[in-house]
N, C-alpha and C positions, 0 to 999 in steps of 0.2 A: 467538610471544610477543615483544612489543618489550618492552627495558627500561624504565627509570626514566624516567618523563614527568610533564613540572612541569606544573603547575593555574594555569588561570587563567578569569577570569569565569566560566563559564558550569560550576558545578559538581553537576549532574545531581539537583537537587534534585525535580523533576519525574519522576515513574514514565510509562513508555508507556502505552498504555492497556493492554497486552496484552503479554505476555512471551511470547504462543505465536502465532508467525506464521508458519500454515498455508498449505503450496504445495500439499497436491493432498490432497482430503479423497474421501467420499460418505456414502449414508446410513447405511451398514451400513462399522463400521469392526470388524474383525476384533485388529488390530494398529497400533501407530506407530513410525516415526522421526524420531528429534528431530537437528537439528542445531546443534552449540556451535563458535563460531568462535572464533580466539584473541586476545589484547589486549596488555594492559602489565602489570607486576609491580604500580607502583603509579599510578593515576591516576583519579579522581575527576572528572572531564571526562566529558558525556554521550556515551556509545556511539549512534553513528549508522550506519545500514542503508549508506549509501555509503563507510562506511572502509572502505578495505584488506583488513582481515583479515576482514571480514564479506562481503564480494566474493568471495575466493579460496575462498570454502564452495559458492558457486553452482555451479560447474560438477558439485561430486560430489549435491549435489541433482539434478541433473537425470539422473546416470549412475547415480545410483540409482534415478533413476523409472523409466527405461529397462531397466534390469535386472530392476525387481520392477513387471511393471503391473498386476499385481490393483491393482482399483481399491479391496479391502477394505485396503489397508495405508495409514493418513494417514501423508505431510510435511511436516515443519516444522522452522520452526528458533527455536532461542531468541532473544529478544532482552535484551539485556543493557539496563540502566540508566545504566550507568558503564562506562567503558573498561578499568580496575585488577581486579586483584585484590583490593587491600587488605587484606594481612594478616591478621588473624584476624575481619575480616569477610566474607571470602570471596563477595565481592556477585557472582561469575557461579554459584557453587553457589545462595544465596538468589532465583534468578532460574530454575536450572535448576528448582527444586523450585516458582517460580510456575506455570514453564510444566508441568508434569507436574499441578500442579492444578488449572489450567485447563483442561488435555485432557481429568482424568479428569469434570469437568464438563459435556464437550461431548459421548464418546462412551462415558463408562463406564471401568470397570475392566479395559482392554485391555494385553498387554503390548506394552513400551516398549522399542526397541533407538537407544539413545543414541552418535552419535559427536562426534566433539569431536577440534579441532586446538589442538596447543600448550599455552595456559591454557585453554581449551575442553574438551581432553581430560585435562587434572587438574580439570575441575570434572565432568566426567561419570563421571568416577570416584567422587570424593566422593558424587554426589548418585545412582549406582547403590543406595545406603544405602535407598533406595523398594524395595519389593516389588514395585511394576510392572515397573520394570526388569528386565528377564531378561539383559541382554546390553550390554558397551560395546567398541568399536571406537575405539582413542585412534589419533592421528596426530600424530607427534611432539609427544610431550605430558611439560610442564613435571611430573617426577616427584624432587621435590627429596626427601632422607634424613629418612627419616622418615615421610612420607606415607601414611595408615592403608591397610590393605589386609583388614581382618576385614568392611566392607560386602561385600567382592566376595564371600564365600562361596556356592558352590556357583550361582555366575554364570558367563558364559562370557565371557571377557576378551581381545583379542586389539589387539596393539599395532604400528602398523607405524611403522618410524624411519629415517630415513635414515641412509647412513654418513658421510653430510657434510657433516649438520646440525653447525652451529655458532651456535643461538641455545639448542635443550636437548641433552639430554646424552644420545646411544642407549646408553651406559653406565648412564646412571640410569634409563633402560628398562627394563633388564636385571635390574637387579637388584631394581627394583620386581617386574616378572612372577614371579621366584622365588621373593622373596616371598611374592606372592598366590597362587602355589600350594599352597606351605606350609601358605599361611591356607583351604583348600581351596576355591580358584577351580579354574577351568577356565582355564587362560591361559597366554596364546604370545605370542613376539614373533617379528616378521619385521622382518630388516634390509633398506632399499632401497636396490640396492649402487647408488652415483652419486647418491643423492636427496638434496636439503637439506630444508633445513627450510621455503621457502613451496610447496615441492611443485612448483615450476618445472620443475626439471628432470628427466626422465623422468614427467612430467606425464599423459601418457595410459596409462603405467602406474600410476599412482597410482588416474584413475580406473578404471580397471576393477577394478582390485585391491581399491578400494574398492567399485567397487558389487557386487561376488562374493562379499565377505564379509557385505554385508551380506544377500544374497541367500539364502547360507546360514544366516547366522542366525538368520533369519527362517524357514528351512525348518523348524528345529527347535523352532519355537515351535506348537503343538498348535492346529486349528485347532479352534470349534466346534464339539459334540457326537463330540471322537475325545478 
C-alpha cells in the first residue's frame, strides 16, 4: 500500500468494462480465486493493469496455477476503478463485491478463496462479508484499529507479514487475527522472518508459501456431490 497520492486530471470517472479479469477459467468450474492487488490510502486516479502493485500480484497467479492445475478451479484478479482506498467509500471492497458478481454470473454459486496484498488484503477481508467466500489469505495487509472482524465468522483466515515490513504494521496483523478468532474465524498469522512489504525479498518464498496455502484451502473446500 502506498501513501497519500494527490489527484490530478484523469479522475477514474469511467468504470472498466469488467472488475473480474479472468486468467485461467473452463466449462465446468468447481471453485474460484480472485486476486486483490494493493494501492494508495487515498487517490482517485484510475487504477491501470501496468502499475506496480497490480504487477507484483502476477507472479503468485501463476504459482498458484501451478500449484492447483485442476482445471475446475477459475483465476482471476480484480480490477479496481481507482487507485485509493477512499475512506468510507472503500472503492476496492465496492469493486471486490463487482467482481464476485460478475463471477457468480459466469459460473454460478461456486466457492471463492480471495487473496489480496496490503489494501487488497483489507479489502478482501471486508468483502469475505459474501457467503461465497469460504476463505481469505491477506499478504501484508493494511489492518488499521478498529477494522470489523464479525464477517470472517466461521471462515478460514490466514495472514502472512513480513517482519520488515515497514509500509503496514505485522503488529496490526496480530492483533487483527486475535481478533477474528474471538469473533469465531478460523485464523493464523505467519510472520515472514527477513520479508517486507512488496515481497521482494525472500520472494520465492512468498511464492510457494503462497501457492500451498492456497492449495490447501482449496482442499478443504467440498467438491461436488461429496
Amino acid at each position: 500500500m502506498a501513501g497519500h497520492e494527490s489527484v490530478s486530471g484523469d479522475t477514474g470517472a469511467h468504470e472498466p468494462a469488467t472488475a473480474l479479469l479472468t486468467r485461467r477459467t473452463s466449462r465446468s468450474v468447481r471453485a474460484a480465486v480472485l486476486f486483490l492487488h494493493g494501492g494508495s490510502v487515498d487517490s482517485r486516479a484510475r487504477s491501470r493493469l501496468w502499475h506496480p502493485a497490480a504487477v507484483r500480484m502476477r507472479p503468485f497467479v501463476r504459482a498458484v496455477a501451478a500449484a492447483v492445475p485442476d482445471t475446475d478451479v477459475l483465476l482471476a484478479e480484480v480490477r479496481y476503478r481507482l487507485r485509493g482506498w477512499n475512506g468510507p467509500d472503500a472503492d476496492p471492497v465496492r469493486d471486490a463485491q463487482r467482481a464476485l458478481r460478475e463471477l457468480a454470473a459466469q459460473v454460478g454459486d461456486v466457492p471463492v478463496v480471495l487473496v489480496g496484498h496490503s489494501m487488497g488484503g483489507r479489502a478482501a477481508l471486508r468483502a469475505a462479508v459474501a457467503p461465497e467466500v469460504r476463505a481469505v489469505l491477506a499478504l501484508g495487509p493494511w489492518c488499521p484499529e478498529g477494522e470489523p472482524v464479525e464477517q470472517l465468522r466461521d471462515k478460514d483466515v490466514v495472514v502472512l507479514h513480513g517482519d520488515r515490513d515497514r509500509i503496514t504494521d505485522p503488529g496490526a496483523s496480530a492483533a487483527f487475527v486475535r481478533r477474528a478468532v474471538a469473533a469465531g474465524a478460523r485464523a493464523q498469522l505467519e510472520l515472514v522472518k527477513g520479508g517486507d512489504h512488496a515481497m521482494i525479498r525472500r520472494g520465492q518464498y512468498w511464492h510457494r508459501t503462497v501457492a500451498s496455502t492456497v492449495a490447501g484451502l482449496l482442499r478443504a473446500v467440498p467438491r461436488p456431490g461429496k
